[in-house]
C-alpha positions in Angstrom: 0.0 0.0 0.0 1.5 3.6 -0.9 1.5 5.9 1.9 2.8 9.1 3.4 4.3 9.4 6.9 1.9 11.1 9.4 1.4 10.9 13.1 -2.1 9.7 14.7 -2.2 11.6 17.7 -3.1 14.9 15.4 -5.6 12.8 13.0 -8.8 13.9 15.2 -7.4 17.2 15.6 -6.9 17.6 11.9 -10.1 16.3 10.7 -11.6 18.6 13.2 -10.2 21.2 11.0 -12.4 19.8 7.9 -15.6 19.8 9.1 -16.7 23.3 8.8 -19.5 24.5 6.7 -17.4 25.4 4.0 -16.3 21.5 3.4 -20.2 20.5 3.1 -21.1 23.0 1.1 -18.7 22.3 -1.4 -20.5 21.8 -5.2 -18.4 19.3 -5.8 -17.6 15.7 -4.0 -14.9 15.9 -1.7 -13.0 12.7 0.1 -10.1 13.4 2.8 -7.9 10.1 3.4 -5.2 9.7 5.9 -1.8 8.8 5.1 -2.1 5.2 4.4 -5.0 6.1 2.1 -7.9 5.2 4.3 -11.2 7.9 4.2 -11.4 10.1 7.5 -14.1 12.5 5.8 -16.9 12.3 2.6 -19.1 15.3 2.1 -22.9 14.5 1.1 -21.6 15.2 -2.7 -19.8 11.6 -2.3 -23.0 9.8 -0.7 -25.2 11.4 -3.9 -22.8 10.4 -6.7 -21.6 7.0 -5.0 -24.6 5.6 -2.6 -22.0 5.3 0.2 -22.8 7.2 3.5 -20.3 9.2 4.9 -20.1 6.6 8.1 -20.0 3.3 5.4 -17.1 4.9 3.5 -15.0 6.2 6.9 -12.0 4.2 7.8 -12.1 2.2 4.1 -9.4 2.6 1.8 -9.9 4.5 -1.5 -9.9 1.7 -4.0 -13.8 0.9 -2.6 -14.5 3.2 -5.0 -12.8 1.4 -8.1 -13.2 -1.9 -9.4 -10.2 -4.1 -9.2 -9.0 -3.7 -12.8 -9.8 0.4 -12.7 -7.7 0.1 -9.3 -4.4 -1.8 -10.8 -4.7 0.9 -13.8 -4.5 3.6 -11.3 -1.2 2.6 -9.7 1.2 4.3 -11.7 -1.1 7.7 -11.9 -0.7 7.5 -7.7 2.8 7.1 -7.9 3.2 10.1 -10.4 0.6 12.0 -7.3 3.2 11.6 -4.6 6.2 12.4 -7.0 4.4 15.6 -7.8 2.2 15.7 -4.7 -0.9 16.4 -7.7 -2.7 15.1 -9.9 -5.9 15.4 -12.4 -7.6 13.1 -14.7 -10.6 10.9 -15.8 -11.6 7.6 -14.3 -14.2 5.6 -14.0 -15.7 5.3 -10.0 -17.6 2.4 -9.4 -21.2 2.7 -7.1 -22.2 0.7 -4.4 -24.8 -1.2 -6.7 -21.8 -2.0 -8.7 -22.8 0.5 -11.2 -19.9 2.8 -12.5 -20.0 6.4 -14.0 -17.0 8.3 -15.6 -16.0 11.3 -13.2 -13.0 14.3 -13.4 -10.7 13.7 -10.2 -8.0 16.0 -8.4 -5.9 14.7 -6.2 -3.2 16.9 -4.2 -1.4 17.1 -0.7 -2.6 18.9 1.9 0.0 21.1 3.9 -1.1 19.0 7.1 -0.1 15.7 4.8 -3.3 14.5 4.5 -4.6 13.4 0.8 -8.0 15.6 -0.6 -9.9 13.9 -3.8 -12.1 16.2 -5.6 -14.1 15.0 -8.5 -17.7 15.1 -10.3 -20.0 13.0 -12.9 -19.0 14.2 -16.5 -21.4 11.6 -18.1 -23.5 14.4 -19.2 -20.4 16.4 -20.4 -19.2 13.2 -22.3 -22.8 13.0 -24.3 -22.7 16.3 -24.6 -19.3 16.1 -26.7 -20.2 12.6 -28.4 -23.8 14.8 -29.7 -21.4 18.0 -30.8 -18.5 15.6 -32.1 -21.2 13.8 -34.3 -22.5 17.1 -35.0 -19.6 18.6 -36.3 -18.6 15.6 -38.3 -22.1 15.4 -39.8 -21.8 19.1 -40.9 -18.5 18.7 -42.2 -19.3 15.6 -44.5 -23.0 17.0 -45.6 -23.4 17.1 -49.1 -24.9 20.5 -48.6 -22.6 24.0 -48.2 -23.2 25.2 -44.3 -21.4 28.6 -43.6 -21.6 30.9 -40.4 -21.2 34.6 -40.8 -21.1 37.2 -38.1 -23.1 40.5 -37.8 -20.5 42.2 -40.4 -21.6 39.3 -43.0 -17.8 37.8 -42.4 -17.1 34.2 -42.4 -15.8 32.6 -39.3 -16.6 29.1 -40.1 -17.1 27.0 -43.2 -17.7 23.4 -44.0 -15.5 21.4 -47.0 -18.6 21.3 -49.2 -19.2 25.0 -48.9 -15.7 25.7 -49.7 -15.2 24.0 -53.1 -18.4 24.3 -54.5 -17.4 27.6 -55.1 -14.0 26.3 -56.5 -11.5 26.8 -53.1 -9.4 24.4 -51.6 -8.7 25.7 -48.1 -11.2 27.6 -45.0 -8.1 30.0 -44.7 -8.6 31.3 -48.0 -12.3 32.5 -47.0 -12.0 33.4 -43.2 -12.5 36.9 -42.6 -13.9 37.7 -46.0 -17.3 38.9 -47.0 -20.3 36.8 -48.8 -20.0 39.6 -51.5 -16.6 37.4 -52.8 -19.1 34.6 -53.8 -21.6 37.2 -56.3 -21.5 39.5 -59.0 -22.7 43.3 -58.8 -25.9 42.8 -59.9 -26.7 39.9 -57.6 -25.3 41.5 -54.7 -27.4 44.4 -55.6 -30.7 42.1 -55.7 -29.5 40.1 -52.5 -29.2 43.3 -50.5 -32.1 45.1 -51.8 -34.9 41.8 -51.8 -33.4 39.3 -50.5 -32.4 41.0 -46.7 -35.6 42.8 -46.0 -37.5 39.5 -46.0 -34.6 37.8 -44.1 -34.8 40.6 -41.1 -38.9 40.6 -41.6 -39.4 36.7 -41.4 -35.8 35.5 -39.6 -35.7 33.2 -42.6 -35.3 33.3 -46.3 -35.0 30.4 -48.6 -34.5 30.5 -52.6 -32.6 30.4 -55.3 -29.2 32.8 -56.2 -26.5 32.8 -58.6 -23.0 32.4 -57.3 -19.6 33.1 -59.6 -16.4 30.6 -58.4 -13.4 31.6 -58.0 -12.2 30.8 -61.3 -15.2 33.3 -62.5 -17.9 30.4 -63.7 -21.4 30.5 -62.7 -22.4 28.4 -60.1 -26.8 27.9 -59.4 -27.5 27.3 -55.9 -29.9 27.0 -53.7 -29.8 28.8 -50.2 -31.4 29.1 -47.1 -30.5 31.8 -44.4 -31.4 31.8 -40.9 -30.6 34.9 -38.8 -28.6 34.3 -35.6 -29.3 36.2 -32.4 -26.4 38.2 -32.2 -27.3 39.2 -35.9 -24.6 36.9 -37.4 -26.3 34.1 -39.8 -26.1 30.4 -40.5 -26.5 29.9 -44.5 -27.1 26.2 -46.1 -26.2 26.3 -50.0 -27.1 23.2 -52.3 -25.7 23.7 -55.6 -28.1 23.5 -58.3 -26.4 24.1 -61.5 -26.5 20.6 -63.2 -30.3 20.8 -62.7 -30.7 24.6 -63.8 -29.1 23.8 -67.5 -31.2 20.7 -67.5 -34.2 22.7 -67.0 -32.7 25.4 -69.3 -32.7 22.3 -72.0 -35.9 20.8 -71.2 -37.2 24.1 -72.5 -35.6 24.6 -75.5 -36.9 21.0 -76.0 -40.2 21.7 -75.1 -40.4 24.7 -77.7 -39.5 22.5 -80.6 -41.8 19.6 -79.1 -44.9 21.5 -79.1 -44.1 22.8 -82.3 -43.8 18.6 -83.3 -47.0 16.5 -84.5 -45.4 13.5 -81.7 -45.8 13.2 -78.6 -42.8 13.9 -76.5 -42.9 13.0 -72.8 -39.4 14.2 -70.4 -38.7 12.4 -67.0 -36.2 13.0 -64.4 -33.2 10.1 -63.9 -36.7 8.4 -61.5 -38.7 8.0 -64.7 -41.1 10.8 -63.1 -43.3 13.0 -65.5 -41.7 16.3 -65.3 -42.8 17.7 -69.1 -45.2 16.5 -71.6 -46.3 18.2 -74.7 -50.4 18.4 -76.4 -49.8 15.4 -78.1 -49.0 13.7 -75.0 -51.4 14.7 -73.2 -54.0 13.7 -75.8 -52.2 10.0 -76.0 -52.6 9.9 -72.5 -56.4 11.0 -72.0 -55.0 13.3 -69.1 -53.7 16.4 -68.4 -50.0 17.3 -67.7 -50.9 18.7 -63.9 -52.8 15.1 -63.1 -49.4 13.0 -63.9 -47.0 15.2 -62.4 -44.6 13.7 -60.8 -46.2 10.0 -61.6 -43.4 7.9 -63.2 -43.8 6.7 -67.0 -44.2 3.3 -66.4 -46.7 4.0 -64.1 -49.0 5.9 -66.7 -48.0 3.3 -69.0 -49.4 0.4 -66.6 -52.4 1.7 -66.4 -52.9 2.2 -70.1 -53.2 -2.1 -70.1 -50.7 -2.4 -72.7 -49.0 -6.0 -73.0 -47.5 -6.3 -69.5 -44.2 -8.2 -71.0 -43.5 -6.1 -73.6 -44.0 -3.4 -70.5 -41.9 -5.4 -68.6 -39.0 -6.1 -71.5 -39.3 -2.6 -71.8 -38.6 -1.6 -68.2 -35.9 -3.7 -68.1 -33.9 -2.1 -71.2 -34.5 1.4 -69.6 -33.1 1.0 -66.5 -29.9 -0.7 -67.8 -29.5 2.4 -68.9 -29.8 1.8 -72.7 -32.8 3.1 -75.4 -35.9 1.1 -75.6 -38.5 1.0 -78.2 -42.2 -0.4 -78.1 -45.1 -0.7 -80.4 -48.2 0.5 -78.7 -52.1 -0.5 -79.9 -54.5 1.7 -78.0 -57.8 1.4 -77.7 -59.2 5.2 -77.6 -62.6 5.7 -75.2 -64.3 6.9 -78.4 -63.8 3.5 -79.8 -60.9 4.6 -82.0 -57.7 2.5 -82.5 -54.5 4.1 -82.8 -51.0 2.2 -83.5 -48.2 4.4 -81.8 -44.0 3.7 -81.7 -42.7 4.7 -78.7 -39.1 5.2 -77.9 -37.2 6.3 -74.9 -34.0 7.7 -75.0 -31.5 8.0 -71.7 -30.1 11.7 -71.4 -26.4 10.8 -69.9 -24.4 13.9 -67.8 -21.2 13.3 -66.1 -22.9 12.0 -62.7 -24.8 9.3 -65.3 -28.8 9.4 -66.6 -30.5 12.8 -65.6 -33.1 12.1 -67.9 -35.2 10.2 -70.1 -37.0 11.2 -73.9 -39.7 9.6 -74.5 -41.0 10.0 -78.0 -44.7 9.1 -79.4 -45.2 9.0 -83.0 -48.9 7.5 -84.9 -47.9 4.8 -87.2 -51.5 4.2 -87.5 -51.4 4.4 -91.5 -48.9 2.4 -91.7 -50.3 -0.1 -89.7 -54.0 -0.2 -91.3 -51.6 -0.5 -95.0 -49.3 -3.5 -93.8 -52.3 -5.4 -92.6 -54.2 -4.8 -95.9 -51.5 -5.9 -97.9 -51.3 -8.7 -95.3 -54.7 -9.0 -95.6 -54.5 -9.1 -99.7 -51.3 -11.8 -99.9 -52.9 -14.1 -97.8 -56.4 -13.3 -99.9 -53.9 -13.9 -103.0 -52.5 -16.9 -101.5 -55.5 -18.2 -100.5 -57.0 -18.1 -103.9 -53.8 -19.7 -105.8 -54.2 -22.5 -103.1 -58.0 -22.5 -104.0 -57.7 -22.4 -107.6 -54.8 -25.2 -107.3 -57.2 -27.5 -105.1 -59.7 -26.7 -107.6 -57.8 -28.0 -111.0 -56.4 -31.0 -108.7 -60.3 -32.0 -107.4 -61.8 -31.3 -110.9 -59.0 -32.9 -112.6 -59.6 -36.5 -110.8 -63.5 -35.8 -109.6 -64.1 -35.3 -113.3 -61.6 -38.0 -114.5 -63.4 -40.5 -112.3 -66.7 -40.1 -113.5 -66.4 -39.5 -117.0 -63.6 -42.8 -117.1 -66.6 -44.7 -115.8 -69.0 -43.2 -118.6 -66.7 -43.4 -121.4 -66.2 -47.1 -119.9 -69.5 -48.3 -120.0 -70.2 -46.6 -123.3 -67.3 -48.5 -125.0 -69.1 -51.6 -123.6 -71.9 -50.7 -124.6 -70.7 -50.0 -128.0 -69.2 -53.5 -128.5 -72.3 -55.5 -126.9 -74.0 -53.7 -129.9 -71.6 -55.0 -132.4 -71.6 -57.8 -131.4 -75.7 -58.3 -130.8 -78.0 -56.3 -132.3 -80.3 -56.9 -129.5 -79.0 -55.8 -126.1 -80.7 -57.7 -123.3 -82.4 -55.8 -120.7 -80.0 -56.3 -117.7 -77.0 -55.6 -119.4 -78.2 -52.5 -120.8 -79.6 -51.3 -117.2 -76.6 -52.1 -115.3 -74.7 -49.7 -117.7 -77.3 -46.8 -117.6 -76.9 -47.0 -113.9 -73.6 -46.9 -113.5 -73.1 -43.9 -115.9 -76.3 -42.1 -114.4 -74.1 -42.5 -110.7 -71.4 -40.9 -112.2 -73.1 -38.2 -113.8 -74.9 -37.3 -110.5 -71.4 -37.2 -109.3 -70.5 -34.4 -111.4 -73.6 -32.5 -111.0 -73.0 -32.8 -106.9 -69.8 -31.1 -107.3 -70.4 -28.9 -110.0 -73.3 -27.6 -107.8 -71.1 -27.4 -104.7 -68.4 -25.3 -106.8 -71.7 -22.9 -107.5 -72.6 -22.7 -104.2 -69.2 -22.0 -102.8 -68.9 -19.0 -105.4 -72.4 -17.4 -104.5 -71.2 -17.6 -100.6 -68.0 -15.9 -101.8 -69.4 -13.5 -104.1 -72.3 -12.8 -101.3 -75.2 -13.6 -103.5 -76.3 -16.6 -101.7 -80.2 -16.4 -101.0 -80.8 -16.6 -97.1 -84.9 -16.5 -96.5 -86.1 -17.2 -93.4 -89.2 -18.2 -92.2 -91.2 -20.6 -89.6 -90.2 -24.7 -90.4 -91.1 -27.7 -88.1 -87.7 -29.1 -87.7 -88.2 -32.3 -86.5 -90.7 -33.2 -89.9 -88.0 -31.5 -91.9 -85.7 -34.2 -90.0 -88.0 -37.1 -90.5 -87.9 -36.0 -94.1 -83.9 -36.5 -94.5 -83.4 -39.4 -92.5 -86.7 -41.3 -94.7 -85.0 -40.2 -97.7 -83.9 -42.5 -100.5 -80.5 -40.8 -100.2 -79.8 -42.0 -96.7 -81.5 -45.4 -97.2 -79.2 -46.5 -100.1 -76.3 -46.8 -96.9 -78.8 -49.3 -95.5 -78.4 -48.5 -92.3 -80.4 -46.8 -90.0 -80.6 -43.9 -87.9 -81.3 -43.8 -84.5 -83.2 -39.9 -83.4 -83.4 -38.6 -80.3 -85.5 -35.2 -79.7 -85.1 -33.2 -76.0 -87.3 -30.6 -75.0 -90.7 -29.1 -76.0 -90.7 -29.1 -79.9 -91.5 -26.0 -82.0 -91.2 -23.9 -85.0 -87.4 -22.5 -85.8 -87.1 -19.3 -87.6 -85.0 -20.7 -90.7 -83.9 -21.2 -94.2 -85.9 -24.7 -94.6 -83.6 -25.4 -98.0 -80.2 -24.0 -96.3 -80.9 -26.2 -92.9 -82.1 -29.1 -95.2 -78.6 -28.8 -97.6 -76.9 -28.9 -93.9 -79.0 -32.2 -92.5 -78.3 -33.9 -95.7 -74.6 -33.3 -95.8 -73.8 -34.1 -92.6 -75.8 -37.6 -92.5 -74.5 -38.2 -95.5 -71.1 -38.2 -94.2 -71.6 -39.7 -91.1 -73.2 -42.7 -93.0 -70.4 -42.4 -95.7 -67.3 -42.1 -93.1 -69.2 -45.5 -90.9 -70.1 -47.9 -93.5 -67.8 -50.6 -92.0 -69.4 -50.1 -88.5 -72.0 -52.1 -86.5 -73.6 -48.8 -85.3 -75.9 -46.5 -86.3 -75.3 -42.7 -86.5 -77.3 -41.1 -84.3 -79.2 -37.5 -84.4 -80.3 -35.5 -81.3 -82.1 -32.6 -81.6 -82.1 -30.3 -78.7 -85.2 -27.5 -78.1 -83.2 -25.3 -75.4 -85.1 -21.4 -74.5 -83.9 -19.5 -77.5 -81.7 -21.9 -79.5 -81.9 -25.4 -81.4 -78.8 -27.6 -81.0 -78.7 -30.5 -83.7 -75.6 -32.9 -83.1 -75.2 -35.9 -85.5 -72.5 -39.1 -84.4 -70.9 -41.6 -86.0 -68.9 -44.5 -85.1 -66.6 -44.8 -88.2 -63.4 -44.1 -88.5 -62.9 -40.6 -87.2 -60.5 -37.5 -88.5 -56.8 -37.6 -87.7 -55.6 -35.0 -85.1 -53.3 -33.3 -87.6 -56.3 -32.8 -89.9 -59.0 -31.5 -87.4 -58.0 -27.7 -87.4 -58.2 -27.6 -91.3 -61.4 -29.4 -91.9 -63.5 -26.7 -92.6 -61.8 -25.2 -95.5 -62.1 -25.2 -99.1 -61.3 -28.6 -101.0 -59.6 -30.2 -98.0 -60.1 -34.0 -97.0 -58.7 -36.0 -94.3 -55.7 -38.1 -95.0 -57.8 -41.3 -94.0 -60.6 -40.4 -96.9 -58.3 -40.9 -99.7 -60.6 -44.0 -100.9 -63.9 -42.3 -100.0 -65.6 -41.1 -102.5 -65.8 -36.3 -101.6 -64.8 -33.0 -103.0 -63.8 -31.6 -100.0 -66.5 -29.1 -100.1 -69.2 -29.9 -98.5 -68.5 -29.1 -95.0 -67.1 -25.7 -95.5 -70.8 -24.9 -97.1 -72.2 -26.1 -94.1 -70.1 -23.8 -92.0 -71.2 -21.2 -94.2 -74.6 -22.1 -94.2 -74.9 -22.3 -89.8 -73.3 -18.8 -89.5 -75.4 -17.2 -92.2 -78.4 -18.1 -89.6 -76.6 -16.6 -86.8 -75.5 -19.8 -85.8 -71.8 -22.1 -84.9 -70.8 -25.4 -85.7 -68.3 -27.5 -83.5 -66.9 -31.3 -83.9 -65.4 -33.5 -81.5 -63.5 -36.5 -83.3 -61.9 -39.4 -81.9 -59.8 -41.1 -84.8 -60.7 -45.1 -85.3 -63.8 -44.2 -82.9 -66.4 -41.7 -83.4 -66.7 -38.3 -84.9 -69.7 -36.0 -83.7 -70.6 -32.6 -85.3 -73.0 -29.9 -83.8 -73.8 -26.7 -84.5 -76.3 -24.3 -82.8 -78.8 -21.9 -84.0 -81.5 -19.3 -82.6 -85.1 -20.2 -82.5 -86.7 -16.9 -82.3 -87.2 -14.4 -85.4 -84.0 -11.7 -85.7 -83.9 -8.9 -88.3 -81.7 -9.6 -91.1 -79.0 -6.3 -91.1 -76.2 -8.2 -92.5 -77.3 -7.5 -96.0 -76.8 -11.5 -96.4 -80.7 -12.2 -97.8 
C-alpha cells in the first residue's frame, strides 16, 4: 500500500479542521484520506454520486471506490501523485450497486499531509461532446454547403462542401472575408435590396441565387438563411447548377416539341413526369398537372398495354440503354391508334438525368401493312384454292367421265356384237353412268354454291319450319336409305317452330348424314341424331362411329377442297363441309366437332329459335 508518513495523535485534531460548513457545502464531492489512504471525511456530494454514506465509507481505503481492474490501472497515476504531490484526470468510480460512471478527479497534498480527492460526474459532459463531435462531423461531411457569418456578413466558419463548391481548396482562403466574394454586382445588388428585408422581416429566407467561383464560372444554388441572435447568420447552399441547365434544355426542347406533331414526354433520372407536350397529353387522355410527378411506367401500366413487352421494356430502360415499343390503343371513343414509342436516356457526367420519351402515330402504316397482309394471304389463298380446284376437278371429273366413257365402249361393243341388247345388261350400264353423272352435278353444284357464298349472293330467306318433320324428311329419304343403315333420333325438349332457311338447314341435315353414313359404312352402329329444343336456340348434333379425322387434320377441316388423310378411298370434293359452316353462320349460328380417330366423330352446330332482323345485308 502507498502511503505518506503522518502521526495519529493529530488525525482527530486535523479532521476537526475539515468539518466546517465550507467543506459541506462544497458543489463538488470531496473525500479526505489519511496517510495510508484510508477515508477520514466524505461530504454529502460523495454519498449522492456514489450511494456510500459518509459513516460506510470512513476508515475504508480509496480503491472501494474502483473496481479491481480500474484500481491496478491507477497505480502508476498514484505514484506520479506523490512524486508531484498532484494530480488530475478521468476515471471511472464504481457505485455501491456495482454501477460505474466516468467522473474528473483531483488529487493533491494537503499542507497537514493529509490526501484531498475532488471530483464530479462528467457523463453528461461526455454525451454532450459525443452529440457535438457527431454534429460537427455530420456538418463537415454533408453534401450541402453550411457557412456561419457574423453581424459584419464575415465568415468565421465554413464546411468542406461549402468551400469548393465555389472552386476553393482551403477555410483559410475565406475566413474573414465577405459573402459579396461569392456574387456578381448585380446579384449582390438584388441580394441586398430583396433578399435581406424578407430575411430581417421573417428571420428566414430560402431561394434560389446565382454564385460566380473563384475561377469566374457560374455556379446555381440554392440557399437558405437563418438569422442568428447576435445578428450573425447560419447559410445552407445546395448547388443547383446541373439541374438549372437541364431545365434550361428541357425548355428549348419543349419549344421544338410543341411545335412537333409527336408526342414527347421528359422524366427525371426516376422515370417521373416532369414535361409533356399536347400530343402527349391527348395520348394519354389526361392532363399534364394530373401525372405530375407519376413515373412513366406507371401511366403506361395503367394504359393495359402488354404487361411483357411493358416489362421487357422496363428492363432495357433501366440498364440504362434506349428502348423502343409498339403500342395498340384502344381510344374511349372507340378509335384504334398504332403508336412507336421510344425512350431515349439523357447521360451527364454523374450518369442518366433524364429520359426522352417519343410518341409517333404509325397508324397508317399499320392499317396498309395489314391490308396488304390482308391481300397476300387473300392472294395466297386463292392460288391454293384455284390449285385444289384443278387438282379435285382434274380427278372428280376424270373419275366419272372414265366410268361413262367405260361403259359406253361396252356398250358400244355388246352392240356390235348383238343387235339386240338384253335388258340387264343394258340397265346395269345406264346405272352406273347415271351415278357418275350425279357425281358431277354434286360437285359442280357445290363449286356454284361455294362462289355465290364468296361473291355474297347466296339467298338466305327465313321463315317458320317444323324441324323435327323436316328431320324425319332426310333421315326417310332414299338418299340415306341407299347406306342401309339406320338412324337412331333422339328429340329433348318441348318441340317447335325454328325461324330458318328450310332449304339451307335441309342442304346442312343432308350433308352431314351423309357423311356420317359415308365415313361408318364398315361399323356395327348406327349414327345417331339428337335434336335439342333449349329457350332460345336449337342444338342439332349428328354421331358416327366410323373411322374418325386424324388430329393433324382437325384444325383444317373446314376449309375449301380439304379431305382427311384417311378419306383418300372415300368417294368427296372436299366441299361440303365448309358450305355447311357457311350455311350455320349465315343463320346466326356455330358449328363445332369433337373426333376421336378409329372411334367416333360428332358434329354440332347451334342456331337461334326466335325471329332476328336480317342487317347483314346476307338475304
Amino acid at each position: 500500500m502507498l502511503t505518506l508518513p503522518l502521526q495519529n495523535s493529530y488525525r482527530t485534531n486535523r479532521l476537526k479542521m475539515y468539518k466546517g460548513d465550507v467543506l459541506l457545502n462544497l458543489p463538488v464531492a470531496l473525500n479526505i484520506s489519511d496517510a495510508n489512504g484510508d477515508f477520514i471525511y466524505s461530504n454529502e456530494q460523495v454519498s449522492s454520486l456514489t450511494g456510500y454514506s459518509p459513516d460506510e465509507l470512513m476508515g475504508k481505503h480509496w480503491s472501494v471506490l474502483y473496481s479491481d481492474q480500474t484500481y491496478k490501472s491507477l497505480i502508476p497515476k498514484f505514484e506520479i501523485f506523490l512524486a508531484n504531490k498532484k494530480w488530475s484526470g478521468q476515471v471511472t468510480i464504481q457505485r455501491k450497486n456495482g454501477t460505474s460512471f466516468p467522473a474528473y478527479v483531483s488529487l493533491s497534498v494537503l499542507p497537514t499531509g493529509l490526501f484531498s480527492c475532488v471530483f464530479n460526474n462528467i457523463e453528461e459532459q461526455i454525451s454532450q461532446q459525443k452529440y457535438l463531435n457527431d454534429l460537427s462531423q455530420a456538418v463537415a461531411s454533408t453534401m450541402d454547403g453550411i457557412a456561419l457569418l457574423d453581424a459584419e456578413g464575415k465568415y468565421y466558419y465554413l464546411n468542406q462542401k461549402h468551400i469548393t463548391h465555389f472552386g476553393y481548396t482551403r477555410e483559410e482562403e475565406l475566413l474573414g472575408k465577405t459573402w459579396q466574394v461569392f456574387y456578381p454586382d448585380d446579384e449582390v445588388k438584388r441580394i441586398e435590396e430583396d433578399l435581406f428585408p424578407k430575411l430581417a422581416r421573417d428571420g428566414r429566407w430560402q431561394g434560389e441565387t446565382t454564385g460566380v467561383c473563384k475561377d469566374g464560372t457560374p455556379i446555381y444554388q440554392e440557399i437558405t438563411l437563418t438569422g442568428l441572435p447576435h445578428g450573425g447568420l447560419i447559410c445552407i447552399m445546395r448547388n443547383i447548377t446541373e439541374k438549372k441547365l437541364r431545365e434550361n434544355e428541357i425548355k428549348k426542347l419543349a419549344l421544338v416539341a410543341r411545335n412537333t406533331n409527336n408526342a414527347v414526354v421528359i422524366t427525371n433520372a426516376l422515370q417521373q413526369i416532369e414535361w409533356m407536350n399536347e400530343k402527349a397529353e391527348i395520348i394519354f387522355e389526361r392532363p399534364y398537372h394530373d401525372i405530375t410527378s407519376s413515373t412513366l411506367f406507371d401511366v403506361l401500366e395503367e394504359m393495359q398495354l402488354d404487361k411483357e413487352a411493358i416489362k421487357t421494356l422496363r428492363q432495357n430502360i433501366d440498364k440504362g440503354v434506349a428502348g423502343k415499343l409498339e403500342i395498340h390503343l384502344q381510344k374511349w371513343h372507340g378509335e384504334e391508334v398504332w403508336l412507336s414509342l421510344s425512350i431515349t436516356p439523357v447521360y451527364e457526367k454523374a450518369g442518366v438525368v433524364n429520359y426522352v420519351c417519343l410518341f409517333w402515330d404509325v397508324t397508317d402504316s399499320k392499317v396498309a401493312e395489314s391490308k396488304l397482309i390482308t391481300a397476300l394471304n387473300k392472294e395466297k389463298s386463292l392460288n391454293e384454292l384455284k390449285t385444289h380446284f384443278v387438282n379435285l376437278t382434274s380427278h372428280e371429273f376424270r373419275t366419272p367421265l372414265a366410268s361413262v366413257q367405260s361403259s359406253l365402249d361396252i356398250l358400244k361393243l355388246l352392240y356390235e356384237r348383238d343387235a339386240v341388247l338384253s335388258k340387264d345388261k343394258l340397265g346395269k350400264h345406264l346405272e352406273q353412268m347415271e351415278f357418275e353423272v350425279d357425281r358431277m352435278k354434286e360437285l359442280m353444284d357445290n363449286v356454284l354454291v361455294l362462289g355465290k357464298i364468296n361473291s355474297g349472293k347466296i339467298d338466305y330467306c327465313p321463315k317458320a319450319c317444323e324441324v323435327v318433320d323436316l328431320l324425319k324428311q332426310v333421315t326417310h329419304s332414299s338418299r340415306v336409305k341407299d347406306f342401309g343403315k339406320s338412324v337412331t333420333l333422339k328429340i329433348n325438349g318441348p318441340e317447335g317452330e325454328v325461324f330458318c332457311d328450310r332449304r339451307l338447314l335441309e342442304h346442312i341435315l343432308y350433308n352431314l348424314l351423309i357423311n356420317a353414313l359415308k365415313y361408318s359404312q364398315d361399323s356395327d352402329k348406327d349414327p345417331v341424331v339428337e335434336l335439342n329444343f333449349n329457350n332460345h336456340s336449337l342444338l342439332i348434333s349428328i354421331t358416327d362411329y366410323g373411322i374418325g379425322i386424324p388430329l393433324e387434320d382437325q384444325s383444317q377441316i373446314f376449309e375449301s377442297f380439304y379431305r382427311a388423310n384417311n378419306t383418300q378411298n372415300i368417294a368427296g370434293t372436299g366441299l361440303g363441309l365448309p358450305i355447311v359452316k357457311q350455311f350455320v353462320e349465315l343463320h346466326g349460328g356455330t358449328i363445332w366437332f369433337e373426333s376421336i380417330p378409329g372411334n367416333k366423330t360428332t358434329f354440332s352446330f347451334e342456331i337461334p329459335i326466335a325471329y332476328e332482323e336480317d342487317t347483314s345485308g346476307r338475304g
